[in-house]
C-alpha positions as YAML, in Angstrom:
chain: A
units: angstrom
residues:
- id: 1
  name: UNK
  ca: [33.72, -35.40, -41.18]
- id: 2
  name: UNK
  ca: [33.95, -37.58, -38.45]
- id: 3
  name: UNK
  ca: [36.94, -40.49, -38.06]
- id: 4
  name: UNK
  ca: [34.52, -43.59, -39.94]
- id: 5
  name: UNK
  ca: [33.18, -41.35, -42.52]
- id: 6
  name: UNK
  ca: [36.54, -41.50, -44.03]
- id: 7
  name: UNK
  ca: [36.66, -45.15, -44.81]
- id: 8
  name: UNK
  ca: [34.42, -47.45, -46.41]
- id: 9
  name: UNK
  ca: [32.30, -49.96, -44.36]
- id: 10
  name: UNK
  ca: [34.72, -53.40, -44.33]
- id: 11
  name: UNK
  ca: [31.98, -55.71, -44.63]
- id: 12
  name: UNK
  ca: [28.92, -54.91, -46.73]
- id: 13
  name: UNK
  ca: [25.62, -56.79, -44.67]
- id: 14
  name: UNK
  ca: [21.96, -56.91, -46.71]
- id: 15
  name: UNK
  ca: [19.69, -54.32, -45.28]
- id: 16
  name: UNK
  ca: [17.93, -56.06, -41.99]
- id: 17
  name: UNK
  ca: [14.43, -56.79, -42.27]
- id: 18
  name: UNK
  ca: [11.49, -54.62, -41.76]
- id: 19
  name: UNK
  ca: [10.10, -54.45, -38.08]
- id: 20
  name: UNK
  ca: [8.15, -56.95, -37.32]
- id: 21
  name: UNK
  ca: [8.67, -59.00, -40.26]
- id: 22
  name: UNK
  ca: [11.43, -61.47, -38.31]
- id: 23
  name: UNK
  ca: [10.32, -63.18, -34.89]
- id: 24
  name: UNK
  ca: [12.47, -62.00, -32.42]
- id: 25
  name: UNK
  ca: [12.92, -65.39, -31.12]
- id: 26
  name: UNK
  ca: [14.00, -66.55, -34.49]
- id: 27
  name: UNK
  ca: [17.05, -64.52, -34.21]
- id: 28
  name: UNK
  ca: [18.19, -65.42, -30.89]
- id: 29
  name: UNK
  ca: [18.35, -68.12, -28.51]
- id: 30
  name: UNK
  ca: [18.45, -67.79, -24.55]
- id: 31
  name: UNK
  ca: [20.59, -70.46, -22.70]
- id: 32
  name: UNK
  ca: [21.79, -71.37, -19.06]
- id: 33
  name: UNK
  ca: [25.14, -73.56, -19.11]
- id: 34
  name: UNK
  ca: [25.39, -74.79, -15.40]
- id: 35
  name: UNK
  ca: [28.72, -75.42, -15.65]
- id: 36
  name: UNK
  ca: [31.77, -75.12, -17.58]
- id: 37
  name: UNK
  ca: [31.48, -78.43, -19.67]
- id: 38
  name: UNK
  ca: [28.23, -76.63, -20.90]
- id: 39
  name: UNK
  ca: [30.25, -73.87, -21.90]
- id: 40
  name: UNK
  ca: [32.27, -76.26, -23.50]
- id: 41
  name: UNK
  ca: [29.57, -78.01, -25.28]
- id: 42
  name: UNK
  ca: [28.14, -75.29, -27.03]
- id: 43
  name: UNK
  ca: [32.24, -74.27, -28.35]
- id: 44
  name: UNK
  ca: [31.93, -77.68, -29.94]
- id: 45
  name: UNK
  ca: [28.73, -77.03, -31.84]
- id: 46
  name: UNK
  ca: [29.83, -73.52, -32.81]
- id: 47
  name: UNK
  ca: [33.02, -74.74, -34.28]
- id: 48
  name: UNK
  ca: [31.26, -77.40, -36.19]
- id: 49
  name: UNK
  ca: [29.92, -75.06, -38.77]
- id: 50
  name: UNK
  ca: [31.70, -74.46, -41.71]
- id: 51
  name: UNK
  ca: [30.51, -70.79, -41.22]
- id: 52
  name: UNK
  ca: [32.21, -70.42, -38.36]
- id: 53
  name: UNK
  ca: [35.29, -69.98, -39.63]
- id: 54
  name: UNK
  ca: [34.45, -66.91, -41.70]
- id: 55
  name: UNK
  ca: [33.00, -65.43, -38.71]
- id: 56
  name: UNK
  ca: [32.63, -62.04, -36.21]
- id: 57
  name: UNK
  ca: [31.65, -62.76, -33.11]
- id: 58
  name: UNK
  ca: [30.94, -60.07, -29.83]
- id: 59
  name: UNK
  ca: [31.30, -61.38, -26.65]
- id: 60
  name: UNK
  ca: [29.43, -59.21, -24.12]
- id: 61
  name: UNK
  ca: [29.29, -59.36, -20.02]
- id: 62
  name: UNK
  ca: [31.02, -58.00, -16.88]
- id: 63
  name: UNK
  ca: [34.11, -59.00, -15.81]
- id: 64
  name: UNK
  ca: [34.53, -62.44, -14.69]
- id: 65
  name: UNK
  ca: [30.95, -63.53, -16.96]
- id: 66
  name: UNK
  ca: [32.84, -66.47, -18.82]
- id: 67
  name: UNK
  ca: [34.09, -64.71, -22.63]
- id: 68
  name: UNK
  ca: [37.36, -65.76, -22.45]
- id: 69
  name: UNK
  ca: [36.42, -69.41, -21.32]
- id: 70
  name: UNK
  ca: [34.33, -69.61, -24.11]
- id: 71
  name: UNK
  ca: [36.89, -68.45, -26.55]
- id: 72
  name: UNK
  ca: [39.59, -70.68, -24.62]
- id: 73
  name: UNK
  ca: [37.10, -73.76, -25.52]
- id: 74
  name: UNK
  ca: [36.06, -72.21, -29.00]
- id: 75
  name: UNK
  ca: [39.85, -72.44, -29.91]
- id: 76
  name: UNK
  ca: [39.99, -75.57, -28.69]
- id: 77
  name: UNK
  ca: [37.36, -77.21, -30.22]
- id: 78
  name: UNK
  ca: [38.35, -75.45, -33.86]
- id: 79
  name: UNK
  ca: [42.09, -77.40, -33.44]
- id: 80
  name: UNK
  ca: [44.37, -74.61, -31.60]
- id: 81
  name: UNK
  ca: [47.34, -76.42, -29.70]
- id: 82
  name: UNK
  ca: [49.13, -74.77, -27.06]
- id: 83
  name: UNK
  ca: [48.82, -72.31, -24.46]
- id: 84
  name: UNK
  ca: [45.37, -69.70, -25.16]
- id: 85
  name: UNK
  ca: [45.98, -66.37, -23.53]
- id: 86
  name: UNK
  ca: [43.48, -64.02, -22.60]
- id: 87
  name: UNK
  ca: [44.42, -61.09, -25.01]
- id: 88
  name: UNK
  ca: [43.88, -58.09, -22.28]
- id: 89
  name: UNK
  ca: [47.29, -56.24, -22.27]
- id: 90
  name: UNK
  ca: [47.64, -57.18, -26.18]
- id: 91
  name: UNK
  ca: [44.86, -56.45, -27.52]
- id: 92
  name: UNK
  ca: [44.55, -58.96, -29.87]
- id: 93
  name: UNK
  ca: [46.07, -62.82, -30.10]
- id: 94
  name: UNK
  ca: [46.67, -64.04, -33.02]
- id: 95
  name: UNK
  ca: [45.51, -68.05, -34.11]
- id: 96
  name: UNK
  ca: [46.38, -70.42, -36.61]
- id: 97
  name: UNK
  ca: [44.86, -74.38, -37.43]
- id: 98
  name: UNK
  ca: [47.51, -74.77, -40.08]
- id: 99
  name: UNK
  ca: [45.99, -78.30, -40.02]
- id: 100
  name: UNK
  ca: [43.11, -77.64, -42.63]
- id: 101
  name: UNK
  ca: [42.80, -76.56, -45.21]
- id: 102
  name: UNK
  ca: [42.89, -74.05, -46.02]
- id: 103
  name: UNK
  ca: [44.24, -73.27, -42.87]
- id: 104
  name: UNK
  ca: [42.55, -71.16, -40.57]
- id: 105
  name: UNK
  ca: [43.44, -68.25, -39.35]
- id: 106
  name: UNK
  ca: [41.93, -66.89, -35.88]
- id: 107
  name: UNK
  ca: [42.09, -63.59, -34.44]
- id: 108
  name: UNK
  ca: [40.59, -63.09, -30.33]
- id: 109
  name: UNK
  ca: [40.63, -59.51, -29.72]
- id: 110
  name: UNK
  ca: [39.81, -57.70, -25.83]
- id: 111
  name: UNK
  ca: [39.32, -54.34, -26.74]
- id: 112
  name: UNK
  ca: [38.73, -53.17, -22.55]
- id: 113
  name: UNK
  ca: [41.73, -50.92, -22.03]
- id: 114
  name: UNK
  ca: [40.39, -48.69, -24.95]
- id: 115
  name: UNK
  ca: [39.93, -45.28, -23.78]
- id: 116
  name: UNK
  ca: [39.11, -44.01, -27.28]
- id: 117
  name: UNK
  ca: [37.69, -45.58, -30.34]
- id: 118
  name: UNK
  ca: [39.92, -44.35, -32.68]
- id: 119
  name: UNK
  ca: [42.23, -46.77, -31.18]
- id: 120
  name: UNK
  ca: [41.02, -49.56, -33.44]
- id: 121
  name: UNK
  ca: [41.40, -47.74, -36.38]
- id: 122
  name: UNK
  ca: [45.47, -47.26, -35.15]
- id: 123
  name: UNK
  ca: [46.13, -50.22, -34.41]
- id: 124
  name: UNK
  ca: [45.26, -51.44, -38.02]
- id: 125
  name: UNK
  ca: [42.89, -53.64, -37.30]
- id: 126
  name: UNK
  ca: [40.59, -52.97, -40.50]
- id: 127
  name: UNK
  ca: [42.84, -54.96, -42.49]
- id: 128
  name: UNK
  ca: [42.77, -57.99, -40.16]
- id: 129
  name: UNK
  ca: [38.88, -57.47, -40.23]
- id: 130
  name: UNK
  ca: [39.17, -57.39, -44.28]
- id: 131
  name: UNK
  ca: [40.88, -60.48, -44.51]
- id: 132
  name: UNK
  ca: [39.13, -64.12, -44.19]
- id: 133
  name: UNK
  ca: [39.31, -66.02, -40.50]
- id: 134
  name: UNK
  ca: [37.51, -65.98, -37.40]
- id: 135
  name: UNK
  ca: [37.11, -62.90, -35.56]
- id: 136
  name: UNK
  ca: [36.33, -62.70, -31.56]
- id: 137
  name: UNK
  ca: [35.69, -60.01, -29.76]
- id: 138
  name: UNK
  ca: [35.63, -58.81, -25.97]
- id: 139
  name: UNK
  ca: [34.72, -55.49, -25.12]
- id: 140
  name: UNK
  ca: [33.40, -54.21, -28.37]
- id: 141
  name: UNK
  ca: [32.13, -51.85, -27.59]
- id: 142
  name: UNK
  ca: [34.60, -49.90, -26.71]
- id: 143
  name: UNK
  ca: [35.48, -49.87, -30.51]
- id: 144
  name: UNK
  ca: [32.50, -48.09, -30.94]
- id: 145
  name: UNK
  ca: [31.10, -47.65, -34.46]
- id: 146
  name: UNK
  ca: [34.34, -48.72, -36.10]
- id: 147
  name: UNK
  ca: [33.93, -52.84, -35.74]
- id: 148
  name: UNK
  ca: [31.47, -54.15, -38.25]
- id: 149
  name: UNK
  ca: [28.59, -55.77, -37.81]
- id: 150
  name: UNK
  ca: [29.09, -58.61, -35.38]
- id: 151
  name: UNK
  ca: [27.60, -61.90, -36.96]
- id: 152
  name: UNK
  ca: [27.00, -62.61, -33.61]
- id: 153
  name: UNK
  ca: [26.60, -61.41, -30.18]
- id: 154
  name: UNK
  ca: [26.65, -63.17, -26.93]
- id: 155
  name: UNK
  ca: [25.77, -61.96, -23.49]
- id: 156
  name: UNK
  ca: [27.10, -64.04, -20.74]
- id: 157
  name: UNK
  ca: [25.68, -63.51, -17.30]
- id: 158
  name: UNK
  ca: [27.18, -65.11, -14.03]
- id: 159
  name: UNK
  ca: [24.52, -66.30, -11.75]
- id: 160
  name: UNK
  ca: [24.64, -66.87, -7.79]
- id: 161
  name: UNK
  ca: [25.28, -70.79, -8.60]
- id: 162
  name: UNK
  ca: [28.02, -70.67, -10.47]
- id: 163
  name: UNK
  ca: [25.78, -70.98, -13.97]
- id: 164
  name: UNK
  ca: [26.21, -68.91, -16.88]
- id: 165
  name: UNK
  ca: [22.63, -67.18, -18.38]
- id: 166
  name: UNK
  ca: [23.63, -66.66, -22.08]
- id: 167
  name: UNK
  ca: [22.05, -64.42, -25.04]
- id: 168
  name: UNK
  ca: [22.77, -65.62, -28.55]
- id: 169
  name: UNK
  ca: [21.93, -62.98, -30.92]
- id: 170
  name: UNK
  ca: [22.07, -63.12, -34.81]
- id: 171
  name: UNK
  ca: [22.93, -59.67, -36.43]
- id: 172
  name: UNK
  ca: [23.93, -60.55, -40.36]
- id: 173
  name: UNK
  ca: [22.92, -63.65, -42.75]
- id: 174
  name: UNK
  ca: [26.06, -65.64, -41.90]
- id: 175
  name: UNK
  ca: [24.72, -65.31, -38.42]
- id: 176
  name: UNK
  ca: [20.97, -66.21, -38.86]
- id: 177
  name: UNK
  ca: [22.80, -69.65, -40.54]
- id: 178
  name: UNK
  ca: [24.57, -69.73, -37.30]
- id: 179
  name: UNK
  ca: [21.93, -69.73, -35.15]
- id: 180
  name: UNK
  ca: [19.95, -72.15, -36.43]
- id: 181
  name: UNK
  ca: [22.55, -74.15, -36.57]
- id: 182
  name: UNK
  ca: [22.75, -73.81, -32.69]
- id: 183
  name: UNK
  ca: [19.26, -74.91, -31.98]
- id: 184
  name: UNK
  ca: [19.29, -77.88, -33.45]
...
């Protein structure tokens, strides 16, 4: 029995759909920000949605790509005051918008000094991931298998001018809702 056969999935997610049966390009949406107020821009819209705030998000790229700018506007744009840390040597920082209400509760994880999966599971962070409020995530995967399904995924890419290629990718319902949200 391995470590995640133990526990219960946190978040149950309808089956996805049969190949073929989705467009591809329904379920994710290919962007170039060419500079940081783009990055910004697109915060905004994401923390416009009501779903948002309910939400898992994966934030995928090498080093340097833009996911903590992204999150650093994200939080911005959802209400957070003060000083946004990247969470590297924490782990996880935790947010609060005790300004609506309900308030809302924010949790930006960076999971790249994991050396082992199992790590998550320590740390406790299944009940965090149990409990309503935004969810962010760098590095997921090395949480391996234990995170649930992201709602969604972006891939940021540096480019030579400075610009940032991005992959938005849909992985549940909530995130489908998202997305089409986003390209409108």
């Amino acid at each position: 029995m391995n470590h995640s056969s133990r526990h219960p999935p946190i978040v149950e997610t309808a089956p996805s759909p049969a190949a073929g049966a989705q467009d591809a390009a329904s379920s994710s949406l290919v962007l170039h920000w060419p500079d940081e107020a783009a990055t910004a821009a697109f915060a905004a819209r994401l923390a416009a949605q009501p779903a948002t705030q309910d939400a898992f998000v994966t934030l995928h790229g090498d080093l340097g790509a833009g996911k903590t700018t992204l999150v650093r506007h994200l939080l911005r744009a959802l209400g957070v005051q003060g000083r946004v840390k990247s969470p590297t040597y924490a782990v996880v920082e935790p947010h609060a918008v005790e300004t609506r209400q309900p308030p809302l509760a924010i949790w930006h994880f960076d999971f790249y000094r994991f050396d082992d999966p199992r790590e998550w599971e320590d740390a406790g962070f299944r009940d965090i991931f149990a409990s309503p409020g935004l969810k962010l995530a760098e590095w997921p995967e090395k949480a391996g298998a234990l995170l649930p399904p992201a709602d969604l995924a972006i891939t940021i890419t540096a480019q030579a001018d400075d610009g940032r290629d991005v992959q938005v990718a849909a992985r549940t319902p909530r995130g489908l809702g998202l997305l089409e949200n986003l390209k409108t």
